[in-house]
VOBA-1610 file (N, C-alpha, C; in pm, whole numbers, padded with zeros to 5 digits, always signed):
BEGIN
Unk+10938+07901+10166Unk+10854+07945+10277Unk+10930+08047+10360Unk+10879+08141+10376Unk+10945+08290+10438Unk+10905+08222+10612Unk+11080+08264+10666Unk+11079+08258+10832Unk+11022+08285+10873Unk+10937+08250+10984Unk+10831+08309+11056Unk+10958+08452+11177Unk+11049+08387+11195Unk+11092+08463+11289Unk+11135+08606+11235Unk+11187+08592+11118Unk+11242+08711+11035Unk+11114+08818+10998Unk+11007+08738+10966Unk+10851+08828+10954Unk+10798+08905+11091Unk+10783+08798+11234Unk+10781+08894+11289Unk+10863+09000+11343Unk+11046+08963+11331Unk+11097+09073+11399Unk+11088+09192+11272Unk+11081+09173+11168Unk+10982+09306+11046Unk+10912+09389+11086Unk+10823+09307+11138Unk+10654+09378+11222Unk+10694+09472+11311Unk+10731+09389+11385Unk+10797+09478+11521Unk+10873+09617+11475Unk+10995+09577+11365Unk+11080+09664+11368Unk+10984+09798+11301Unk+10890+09791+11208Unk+10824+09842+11109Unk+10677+09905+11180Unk+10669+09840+11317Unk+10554+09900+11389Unk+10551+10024+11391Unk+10667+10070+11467Unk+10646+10233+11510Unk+10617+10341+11366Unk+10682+10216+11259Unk+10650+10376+11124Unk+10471+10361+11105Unk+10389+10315+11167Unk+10298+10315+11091Unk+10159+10456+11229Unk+10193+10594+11124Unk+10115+10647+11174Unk+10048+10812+11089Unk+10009+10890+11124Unk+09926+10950+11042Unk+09999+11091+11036Unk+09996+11156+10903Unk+10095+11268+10885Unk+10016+11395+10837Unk+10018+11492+10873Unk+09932+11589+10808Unk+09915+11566+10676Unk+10042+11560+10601Unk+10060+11523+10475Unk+10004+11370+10438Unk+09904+11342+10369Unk+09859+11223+10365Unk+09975+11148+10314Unk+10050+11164+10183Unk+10120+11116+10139Unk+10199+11081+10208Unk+10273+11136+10328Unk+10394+11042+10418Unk+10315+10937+10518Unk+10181+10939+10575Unk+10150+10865+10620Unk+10142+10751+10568Unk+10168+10633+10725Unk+10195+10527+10688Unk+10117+10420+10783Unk+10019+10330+10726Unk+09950+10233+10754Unk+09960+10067+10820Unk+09881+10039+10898Unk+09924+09878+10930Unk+09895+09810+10782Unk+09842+09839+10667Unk+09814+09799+10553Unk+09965+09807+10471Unk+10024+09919+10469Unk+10128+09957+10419Unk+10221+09888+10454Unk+10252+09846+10611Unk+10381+09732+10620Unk+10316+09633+10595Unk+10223+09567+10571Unk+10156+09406+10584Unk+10199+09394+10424Unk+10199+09501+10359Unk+10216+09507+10162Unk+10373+09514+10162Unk+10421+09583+10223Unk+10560+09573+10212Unk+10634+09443+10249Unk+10583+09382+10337Unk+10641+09261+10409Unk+10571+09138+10313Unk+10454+09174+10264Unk+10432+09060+10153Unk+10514+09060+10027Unk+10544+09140+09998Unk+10650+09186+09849Unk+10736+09122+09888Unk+10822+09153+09991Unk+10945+09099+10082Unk+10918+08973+10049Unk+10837+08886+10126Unk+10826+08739+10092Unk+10815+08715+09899Unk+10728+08732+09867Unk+10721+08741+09699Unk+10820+08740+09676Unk+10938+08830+09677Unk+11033+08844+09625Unk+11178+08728+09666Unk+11137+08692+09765Unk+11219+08626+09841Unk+11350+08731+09905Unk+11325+08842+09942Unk+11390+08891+09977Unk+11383+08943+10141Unk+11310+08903+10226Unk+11298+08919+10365Unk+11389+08947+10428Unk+11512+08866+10473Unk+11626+08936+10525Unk+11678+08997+10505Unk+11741+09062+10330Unk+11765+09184+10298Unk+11683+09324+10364Unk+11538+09261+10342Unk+11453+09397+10410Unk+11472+09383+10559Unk+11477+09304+10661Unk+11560+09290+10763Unk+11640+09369+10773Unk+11736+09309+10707Unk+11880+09409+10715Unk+11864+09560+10689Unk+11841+09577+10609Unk+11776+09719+10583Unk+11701+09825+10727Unk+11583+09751+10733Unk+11557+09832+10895Unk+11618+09815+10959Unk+11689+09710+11011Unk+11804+09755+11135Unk+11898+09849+11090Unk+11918+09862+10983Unk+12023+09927+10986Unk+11979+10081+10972Unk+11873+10126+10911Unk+11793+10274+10899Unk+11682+10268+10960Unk+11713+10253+11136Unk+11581+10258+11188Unk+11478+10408+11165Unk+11568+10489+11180Unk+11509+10647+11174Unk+11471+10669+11034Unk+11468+10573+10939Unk+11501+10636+10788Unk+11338+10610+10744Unk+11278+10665+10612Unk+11145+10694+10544Unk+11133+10550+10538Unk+11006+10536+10615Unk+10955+10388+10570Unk+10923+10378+10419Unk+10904+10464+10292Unk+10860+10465+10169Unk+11000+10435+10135Unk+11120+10404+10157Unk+11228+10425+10102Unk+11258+10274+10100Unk+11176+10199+10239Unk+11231+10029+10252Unk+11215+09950+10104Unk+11111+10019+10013Unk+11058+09973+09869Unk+11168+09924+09797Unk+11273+09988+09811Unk+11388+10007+09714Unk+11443+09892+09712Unk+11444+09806+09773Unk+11507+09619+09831Unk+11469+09563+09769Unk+11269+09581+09714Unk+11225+09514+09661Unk+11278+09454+09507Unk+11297+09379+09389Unk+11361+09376+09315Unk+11212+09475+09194Unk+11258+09539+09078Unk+11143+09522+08984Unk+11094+09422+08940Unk+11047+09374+08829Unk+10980+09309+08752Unk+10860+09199+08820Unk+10878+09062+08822Unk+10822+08989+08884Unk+10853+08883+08999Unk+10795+08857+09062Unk+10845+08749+09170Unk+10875+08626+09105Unk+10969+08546+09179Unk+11059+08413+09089Unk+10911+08339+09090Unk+10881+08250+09047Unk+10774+08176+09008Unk+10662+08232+08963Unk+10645+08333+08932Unk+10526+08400+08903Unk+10541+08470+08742Unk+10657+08413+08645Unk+10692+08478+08544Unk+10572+08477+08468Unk+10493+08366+08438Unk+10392+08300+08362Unk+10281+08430+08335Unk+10252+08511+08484Unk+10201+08648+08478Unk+10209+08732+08371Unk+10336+08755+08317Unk+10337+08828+08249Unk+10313+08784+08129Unk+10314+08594+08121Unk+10280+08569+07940Unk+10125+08544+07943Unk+10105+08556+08056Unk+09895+08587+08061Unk+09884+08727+07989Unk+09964+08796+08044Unk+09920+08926+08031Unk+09969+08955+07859Unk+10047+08970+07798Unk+10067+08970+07697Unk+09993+08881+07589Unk+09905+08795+07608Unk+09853+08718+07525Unk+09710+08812+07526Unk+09667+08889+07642Unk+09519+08915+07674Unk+09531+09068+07579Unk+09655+09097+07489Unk+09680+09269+07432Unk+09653+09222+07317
//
């Protein structure tokens, strides 16, 4: 179960990136951190992404992604033997 306290100081920290860029592509959404901060939990990695914004407050919110791990979230392997059975 992901900290409640660590989620909201996320929010907070992750508030100010969420706003609109000429360039659609850099803009950034209350949808966009709510997805990022759910991955975070998925992944079990929340305080890493924590750590991360405090430490690059000024830095590309598209860049916080990188914490995330690839493949799949720990309990959720089974996903992928759904998916391979359905090819």
């Amino acid at each position: 179960m992901a900290n409640t306290t660590v989620l909201s100081e996320l929010r907070q920290l992750l508030r100010p990136f969420v706003r609109e860029h000429s360039e659609k592509k850099n803009s950034v959404y209350e949808e966009d951190v709510e997805s990022l901060i759910g991955f975070a939990v998925d992944f079990q990695v929340e305080e890493e992404m924590l750590a991360e914004v405090k430490a690059n407050p000024d830095g590309a919110f598209w860049d916080f992604f990188r914490v995330i791990p690839e493949g799949v979230p720990p309990g959720q392997e089974d996903l992928l033997e759904d998916d391979s059975r359905t090819k």
